[in-house]
C-alpha positions in Angstrom: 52.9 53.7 83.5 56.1 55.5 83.8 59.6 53.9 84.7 61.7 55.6 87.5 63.7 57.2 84.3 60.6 59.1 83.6 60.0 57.0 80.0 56.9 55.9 79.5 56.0 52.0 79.0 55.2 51.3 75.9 51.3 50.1 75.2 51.4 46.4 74.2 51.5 45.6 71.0 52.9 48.8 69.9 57.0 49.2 69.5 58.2 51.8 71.7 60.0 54.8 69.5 63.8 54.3 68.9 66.2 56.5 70.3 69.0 58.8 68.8 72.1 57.3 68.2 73.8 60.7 69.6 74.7 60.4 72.7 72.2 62.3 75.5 74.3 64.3 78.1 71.6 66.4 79.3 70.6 64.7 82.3 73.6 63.0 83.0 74.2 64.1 86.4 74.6 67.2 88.3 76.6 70.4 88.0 79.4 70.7 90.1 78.4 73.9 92.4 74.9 71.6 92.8 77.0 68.3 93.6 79.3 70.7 96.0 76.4 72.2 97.7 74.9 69.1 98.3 78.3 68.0 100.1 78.8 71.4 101.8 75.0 70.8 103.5 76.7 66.7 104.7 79.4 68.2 106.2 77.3 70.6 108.2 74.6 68.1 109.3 77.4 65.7 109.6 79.3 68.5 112.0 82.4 67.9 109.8 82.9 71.4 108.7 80.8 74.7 107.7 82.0 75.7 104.3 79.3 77.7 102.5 79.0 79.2 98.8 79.5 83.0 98.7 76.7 84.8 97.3 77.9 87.3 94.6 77.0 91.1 95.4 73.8 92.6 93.2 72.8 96.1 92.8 69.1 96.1 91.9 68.3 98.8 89.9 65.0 97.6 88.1 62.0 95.9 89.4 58.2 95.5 87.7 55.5 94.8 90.6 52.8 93.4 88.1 51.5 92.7 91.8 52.3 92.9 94.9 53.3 89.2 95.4 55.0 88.8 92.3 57.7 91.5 92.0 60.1 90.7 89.2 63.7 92.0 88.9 64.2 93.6 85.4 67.5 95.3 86.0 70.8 94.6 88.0 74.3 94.6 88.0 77.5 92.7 90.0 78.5 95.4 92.8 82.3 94.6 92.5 83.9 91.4 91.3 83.9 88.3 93.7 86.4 86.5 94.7 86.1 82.7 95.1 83.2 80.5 95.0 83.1 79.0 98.8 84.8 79.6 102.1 84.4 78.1 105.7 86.2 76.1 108.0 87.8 72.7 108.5 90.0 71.6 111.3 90.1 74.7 112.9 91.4 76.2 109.1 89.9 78.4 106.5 89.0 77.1 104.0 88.4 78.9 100.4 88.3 77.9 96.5 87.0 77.9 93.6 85.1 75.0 91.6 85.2 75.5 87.4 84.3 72.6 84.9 85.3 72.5 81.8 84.3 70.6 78.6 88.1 70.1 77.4 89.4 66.6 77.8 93.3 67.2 77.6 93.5 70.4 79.4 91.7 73.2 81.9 92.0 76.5 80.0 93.4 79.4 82.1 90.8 81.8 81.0 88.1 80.5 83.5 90.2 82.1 86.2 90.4 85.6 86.8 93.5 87.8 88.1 91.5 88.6 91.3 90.3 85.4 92.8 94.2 84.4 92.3 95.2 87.5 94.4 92.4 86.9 96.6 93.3 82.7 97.3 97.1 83.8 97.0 96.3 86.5 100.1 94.4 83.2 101.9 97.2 81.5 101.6 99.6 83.8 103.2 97.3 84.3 105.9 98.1 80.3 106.7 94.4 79.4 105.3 94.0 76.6 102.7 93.2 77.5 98.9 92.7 75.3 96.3 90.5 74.8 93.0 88.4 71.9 92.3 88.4 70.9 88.7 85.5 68.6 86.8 86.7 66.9 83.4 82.8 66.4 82.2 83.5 64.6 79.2 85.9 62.5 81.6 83.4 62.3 84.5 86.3 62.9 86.5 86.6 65.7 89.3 90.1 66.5 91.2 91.2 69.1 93.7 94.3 71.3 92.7 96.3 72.7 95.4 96.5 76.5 94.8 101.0 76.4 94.7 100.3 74.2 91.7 97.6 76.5 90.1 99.9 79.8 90.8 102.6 77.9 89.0 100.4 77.4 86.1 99.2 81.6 86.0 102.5 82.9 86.8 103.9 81.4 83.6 101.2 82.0 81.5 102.3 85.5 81.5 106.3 84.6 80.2 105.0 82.8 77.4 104.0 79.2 79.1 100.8 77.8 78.4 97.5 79.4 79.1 96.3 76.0 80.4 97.1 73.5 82.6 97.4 70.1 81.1 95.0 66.9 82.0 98.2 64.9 82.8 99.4 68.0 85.1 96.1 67.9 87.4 96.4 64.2 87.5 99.5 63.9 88.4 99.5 67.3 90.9 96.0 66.9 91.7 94.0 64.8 93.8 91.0 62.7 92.3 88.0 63.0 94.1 85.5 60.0 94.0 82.2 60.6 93.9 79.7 59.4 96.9 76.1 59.3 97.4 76.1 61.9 99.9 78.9 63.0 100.2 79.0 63.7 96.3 82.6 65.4 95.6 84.0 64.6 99.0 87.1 66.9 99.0 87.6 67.0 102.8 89.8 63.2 102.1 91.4 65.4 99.3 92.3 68.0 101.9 93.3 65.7 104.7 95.4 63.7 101.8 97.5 67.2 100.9 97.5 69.2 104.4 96.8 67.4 107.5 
């Protein structure tokens, strides 16, 4: 018989095999972009906003047909560089960012941004629409949404010789922590309410 954790019971009289002593991590939860998409699909059943992910242009240049049914891309390359993850709309305002993780406890390296999804959010944001990036601390288990004016802080002085991060203590502090629900998993809509409406 199998438990709900998918372990297997042990057969009586026999001891059941002793684990590691190393922490397991590997089915510790969901990524973020699942636990996002998840919410995203809420909000629209919910009729609370339509924010979907963007997919990312693809040339196809290879593809095997071993048969007809089963064709099987071998070759392919990004068209251009995209720009942010998600965009949609929420109280009649576009809404677009970006959602990274990262390993690192005390800081969010830089480096997972590129220079054009901070032109592209910094153009969304002049156009009056709302840009921010959502941040997951794994080994923290914690998740927070950065307003894009602090994240442009944060790049613009990486290049005259700041940090190339931004630290823990400045998300917390600038950020705001998002919970996590059952459905709504990383429910970012009381983050955006909470910093613009």
């Amino acid at each position: 018989m199998n438990y709900p954790n998918g372990r297997r019971k042990a057969a009586k009289g026999t001891a059941s095999k002793t684990r590691s002593t190393k922490p397991d991590f590997s089915n510790r939860g969901m990524s973020l972009e699942e636990d996002i998409n998840v919410t995203n699909d809420f909000y629209l059943q919910s009729g609370q906003a339509v924010i979907h992910k963007k997919p990312t242009p693809v040339q196809i240049v290879n593809v095997d047909y071993p048969k007809r049914s089963a064709a099987v891309i071998k070759e392919a390359y990004f068209k251009q560089a995209s720009t942010t993850d998600y965009n949609g709309v929420y109280e009649g305002k576009h809404i677009d960012f970006e959602a990274k993780e990262t390993k690192n406890k005390t800081s969010f390296p830089l480096n997972n941004v590129h220079q054009h999804q901070i032109d592209h959010m910094k153009a969304v944001d002049q156009h009056g629409g709302i840009s921010f990036l959502i941040i997951r601390f794994t080994p923290l288990d914690e998740t927070f949404l950065l307003p894009s004016s602090s994240l442009f802080k944060f790049w613009d002085e990486q290049w005259n010789g700041g940090r190339k991060s931004i630290p823990y203590s400045a998300v917390k502090e600038e950020g705001v922590p998002i919970a996590f629900h059952f459905q709504a998993r990383v429910d970012y809509l009381k983050a955006i309410d909470k910093l613009y409406f």
